[in-house]
C-alpha positions as CSV (number, residue, x, y, z in Angstrom):
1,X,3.6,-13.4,7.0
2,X,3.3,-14.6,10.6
3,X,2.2,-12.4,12.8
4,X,1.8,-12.8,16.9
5,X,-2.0,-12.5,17.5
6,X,-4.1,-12.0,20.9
7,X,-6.9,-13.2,21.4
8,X,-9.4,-11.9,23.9
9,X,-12.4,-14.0,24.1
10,X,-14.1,-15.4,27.5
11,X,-15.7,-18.7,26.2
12,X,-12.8,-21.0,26.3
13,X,-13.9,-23.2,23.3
14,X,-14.3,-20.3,21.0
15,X,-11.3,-19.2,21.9
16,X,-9.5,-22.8,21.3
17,X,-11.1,-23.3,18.1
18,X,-9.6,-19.5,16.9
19,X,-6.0,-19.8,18.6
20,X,-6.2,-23.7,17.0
21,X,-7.2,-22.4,13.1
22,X,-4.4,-19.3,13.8
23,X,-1.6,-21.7,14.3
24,X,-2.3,-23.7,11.4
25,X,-2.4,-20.3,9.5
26,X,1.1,-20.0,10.9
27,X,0.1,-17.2,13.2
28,X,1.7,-17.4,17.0
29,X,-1.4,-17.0,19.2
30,X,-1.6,-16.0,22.6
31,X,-4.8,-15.6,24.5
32,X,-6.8,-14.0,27.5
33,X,-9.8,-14.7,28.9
34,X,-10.5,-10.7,30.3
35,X,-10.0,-7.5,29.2
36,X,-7.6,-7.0,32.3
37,X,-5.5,-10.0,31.4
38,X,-5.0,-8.7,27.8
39,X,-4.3,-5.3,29.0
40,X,-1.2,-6.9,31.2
41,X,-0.4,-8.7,28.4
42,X,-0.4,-5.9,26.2
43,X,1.8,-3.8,28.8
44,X,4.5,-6.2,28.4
45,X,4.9,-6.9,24.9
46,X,2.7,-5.5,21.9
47,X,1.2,-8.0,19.9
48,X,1.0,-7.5,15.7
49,X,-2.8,-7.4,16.2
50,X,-6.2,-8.1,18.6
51,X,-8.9,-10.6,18.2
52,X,-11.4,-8.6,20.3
53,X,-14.6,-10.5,21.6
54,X,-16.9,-8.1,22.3
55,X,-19.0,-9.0,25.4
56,X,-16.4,-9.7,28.0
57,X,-16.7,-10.0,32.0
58,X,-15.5,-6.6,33.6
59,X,-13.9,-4.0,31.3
60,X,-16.1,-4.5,27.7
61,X,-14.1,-5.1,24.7
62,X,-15.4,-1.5,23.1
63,X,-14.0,-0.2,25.9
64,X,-10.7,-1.5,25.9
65,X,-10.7,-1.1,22.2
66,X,-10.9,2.5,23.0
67,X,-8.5,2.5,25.9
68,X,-5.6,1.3,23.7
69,X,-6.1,3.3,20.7
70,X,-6.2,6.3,23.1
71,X,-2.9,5.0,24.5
72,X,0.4,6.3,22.7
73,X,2.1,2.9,23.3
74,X,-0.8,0.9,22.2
75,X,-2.8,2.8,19.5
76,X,-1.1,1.6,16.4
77,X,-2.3,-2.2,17.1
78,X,-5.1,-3.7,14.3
79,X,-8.0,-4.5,16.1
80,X,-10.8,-7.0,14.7
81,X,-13.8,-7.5,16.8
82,X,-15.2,-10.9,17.1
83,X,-19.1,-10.6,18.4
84,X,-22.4,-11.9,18.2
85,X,-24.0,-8.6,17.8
86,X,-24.5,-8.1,13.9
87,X,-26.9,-4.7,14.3
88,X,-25.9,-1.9,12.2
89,X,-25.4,0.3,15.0
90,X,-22.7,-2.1,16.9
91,X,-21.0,-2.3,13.8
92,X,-20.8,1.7,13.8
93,X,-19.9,1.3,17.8
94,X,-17.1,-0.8,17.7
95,X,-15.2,1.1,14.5
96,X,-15.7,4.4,16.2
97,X,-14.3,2.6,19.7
98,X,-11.1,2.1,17.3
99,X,-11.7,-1.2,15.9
100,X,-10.1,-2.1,12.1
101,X,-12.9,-4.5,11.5
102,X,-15.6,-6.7,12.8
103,X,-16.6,-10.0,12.3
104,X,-20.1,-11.6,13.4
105,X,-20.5,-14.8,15.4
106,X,-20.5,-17.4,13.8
107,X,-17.7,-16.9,11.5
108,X,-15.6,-19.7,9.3
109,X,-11.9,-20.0,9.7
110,X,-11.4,-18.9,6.5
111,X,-12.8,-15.8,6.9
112,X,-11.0,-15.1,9.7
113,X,-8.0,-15.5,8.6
114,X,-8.6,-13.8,5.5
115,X,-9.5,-10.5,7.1
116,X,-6.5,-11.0,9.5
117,X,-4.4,-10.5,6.4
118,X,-6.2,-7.9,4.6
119,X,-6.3,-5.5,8.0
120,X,-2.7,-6.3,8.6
121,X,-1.9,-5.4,5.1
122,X,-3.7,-2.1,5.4
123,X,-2.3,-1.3,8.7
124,X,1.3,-2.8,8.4
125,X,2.2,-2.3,4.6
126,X,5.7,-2.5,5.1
127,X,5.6,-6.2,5.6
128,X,4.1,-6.7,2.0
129,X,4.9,-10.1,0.3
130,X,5.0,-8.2,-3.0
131,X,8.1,-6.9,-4.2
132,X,8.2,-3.1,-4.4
133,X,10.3,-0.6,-7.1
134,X,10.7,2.8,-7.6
135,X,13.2,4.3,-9.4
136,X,14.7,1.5,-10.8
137,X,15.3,0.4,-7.1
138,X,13.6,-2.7,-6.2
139,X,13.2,-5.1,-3.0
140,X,12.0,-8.1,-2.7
141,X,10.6,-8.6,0.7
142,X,10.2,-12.8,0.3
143,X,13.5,-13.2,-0.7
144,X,15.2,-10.2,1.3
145,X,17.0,-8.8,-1.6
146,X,17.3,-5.3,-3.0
147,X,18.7,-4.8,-6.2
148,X,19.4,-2.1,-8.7
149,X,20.0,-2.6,-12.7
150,X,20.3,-6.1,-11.6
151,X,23.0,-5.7,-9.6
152,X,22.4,-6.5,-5.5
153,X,22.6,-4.0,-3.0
154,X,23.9,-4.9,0.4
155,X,21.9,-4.0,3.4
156,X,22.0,-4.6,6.7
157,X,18.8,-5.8,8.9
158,X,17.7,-2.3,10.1
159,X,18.7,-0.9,6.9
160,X,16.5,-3.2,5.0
161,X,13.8,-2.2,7.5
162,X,13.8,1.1,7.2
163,X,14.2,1.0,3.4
164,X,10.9,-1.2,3.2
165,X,9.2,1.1,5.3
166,X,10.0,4.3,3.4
167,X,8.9,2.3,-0.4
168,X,5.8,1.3,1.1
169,X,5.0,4.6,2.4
170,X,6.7,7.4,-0.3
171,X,6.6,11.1,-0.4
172,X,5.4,11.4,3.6
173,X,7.7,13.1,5.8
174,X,8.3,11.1,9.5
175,X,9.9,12.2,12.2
176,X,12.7,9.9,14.2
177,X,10.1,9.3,16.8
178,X,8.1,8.0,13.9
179,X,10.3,6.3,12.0
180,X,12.2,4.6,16.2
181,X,7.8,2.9,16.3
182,X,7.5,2.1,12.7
183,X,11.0,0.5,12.1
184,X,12.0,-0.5,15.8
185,X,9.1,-1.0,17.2
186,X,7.1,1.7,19.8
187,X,8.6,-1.1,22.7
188,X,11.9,-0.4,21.8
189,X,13.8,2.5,24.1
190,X,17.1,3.6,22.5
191,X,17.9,7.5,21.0
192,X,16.6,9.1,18.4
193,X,19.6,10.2,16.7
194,X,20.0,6.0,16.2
195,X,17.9,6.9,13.3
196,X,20.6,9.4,11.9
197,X,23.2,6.7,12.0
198,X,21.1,4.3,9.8
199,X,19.6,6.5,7.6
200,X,23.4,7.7,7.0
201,X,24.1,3.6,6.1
202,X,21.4,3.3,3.9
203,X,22.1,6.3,1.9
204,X,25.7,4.8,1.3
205,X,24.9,1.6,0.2
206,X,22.3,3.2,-2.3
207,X,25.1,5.5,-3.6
208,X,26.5,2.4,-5.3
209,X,23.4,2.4,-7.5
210,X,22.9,6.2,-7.4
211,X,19.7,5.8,-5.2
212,X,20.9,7.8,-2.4
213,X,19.4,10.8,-3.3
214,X,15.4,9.2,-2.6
215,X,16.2,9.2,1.1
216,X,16.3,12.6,2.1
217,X,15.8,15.2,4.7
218,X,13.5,17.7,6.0
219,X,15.1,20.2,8.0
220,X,13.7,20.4,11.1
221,X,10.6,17.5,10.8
222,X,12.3,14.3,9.8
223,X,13.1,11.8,6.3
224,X,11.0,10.7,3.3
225,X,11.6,9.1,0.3
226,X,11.0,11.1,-2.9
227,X,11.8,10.3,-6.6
228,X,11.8,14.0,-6.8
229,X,15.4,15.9,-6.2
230,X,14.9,17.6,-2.7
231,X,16.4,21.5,-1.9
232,X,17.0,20.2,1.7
233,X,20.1,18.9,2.3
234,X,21.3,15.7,3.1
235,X,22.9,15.0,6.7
């Protein structure tokens, strides 16, 4: 799926030849030249994931790795180094600084945007291009349909969100806080009881099928989704 993409890299052909290969990927790149730059850049709207070069003037890229992923607003963005240094012990340096994966100089296209796709599938499983059933319930993420015996099951934008997010993630417990980043996005300032509201939607449009009962409550932490029957009630 397209994703937006930053790339922070200081050698302005480098960067070219990455942003160029991301767009024909149908990525939407943007690009910085410092760590500082990124960092406004960051600050003003996250991106779906970091190309991080790691030699960079000023602030080091392992160090602004490790600022954002120390950073409530920031920490859940992929990070993939991009670096000439192929020793062992960089390697070890910039995963432990927060990074998701590292690629060594020179790298092909390919590559790169292969492991763009297999960290973002890791990190951001709820936009899977597979379809996804449990239950007898079953969405389709490609075509944006959910369906049950066949029949369709109308949903409205957030609620398809928040239902993709709870099959591609079952049997954890999140809290409203958790669920307002995952679903909404961490940038996104409005109530936490929102959640209430469209959890309460989505449980009524699965009642047609007789889903409802997966979504349910944990008193006093948050929602799951569970094929087993729950003692907690439902709100």
């Amino acid at each position: 799926m397209p994703a937006t993409i930053l790339v922070v890299e200081d050698e302005p052909a480098i960067q070219e030849l990455v942003t160029c290969n991301l767009r024909l990927a149908g990525h939407h790149p943007l690009s910085a030249l410092s760590a500082e730059e990124a960092l406004d850049m960051v600050n003003n709207a996250l991106p779906d994931l970091i190309l991080l070069d790691w030699l960079l003037p000023g602030m080091s890229g392992v160090e602004f790795a490790r600022r954002l992923k120390t950073n409530h607003y920031t920490r859940s963005v992929p990070i993939i180094m991009l670096t000439a240094r192929a020793d062992e012990n960089d390697k070890i340096t910039g995963l432990e600084a927060g990074a998701d994966d590292y690629i060594a100089k020179p790298f092909s296209p390919r590559e790169l945007v292969a492991r763009i796709k297999a960290v973002m599938r890791r990190n951001t499983p709820e936009t899977t291009d597979y379809r996804v059933e449990i239950a007898g319930l079953c969405l389709d993420p490609v075509s944006h349909r959910v369906t049950t015996a066949g029949q369709p099951v109308e949903l409205g934008p957030t609620e398809f969100r928040l239902l993709l997010f709870f099959m591609t993630h079952p049997e954890r417990v999140y809290s409203r806080a958790q669920l307002l980043d995952q679903v909404w996005g961490s940038h996104v300032f409005v109530e936490d009881r929102t959640v209430d509201v469209h959890i309460r939607r989505l449980r009524l449009a699965l009642a047609t099928g007789g889903h409802d009962y997966l979504i349910q409550t944990v008193r006093s932490v948050g929602y799951r989704l569970s094929v087993s029957k729950a003692n907690d009630s439902l709100l």
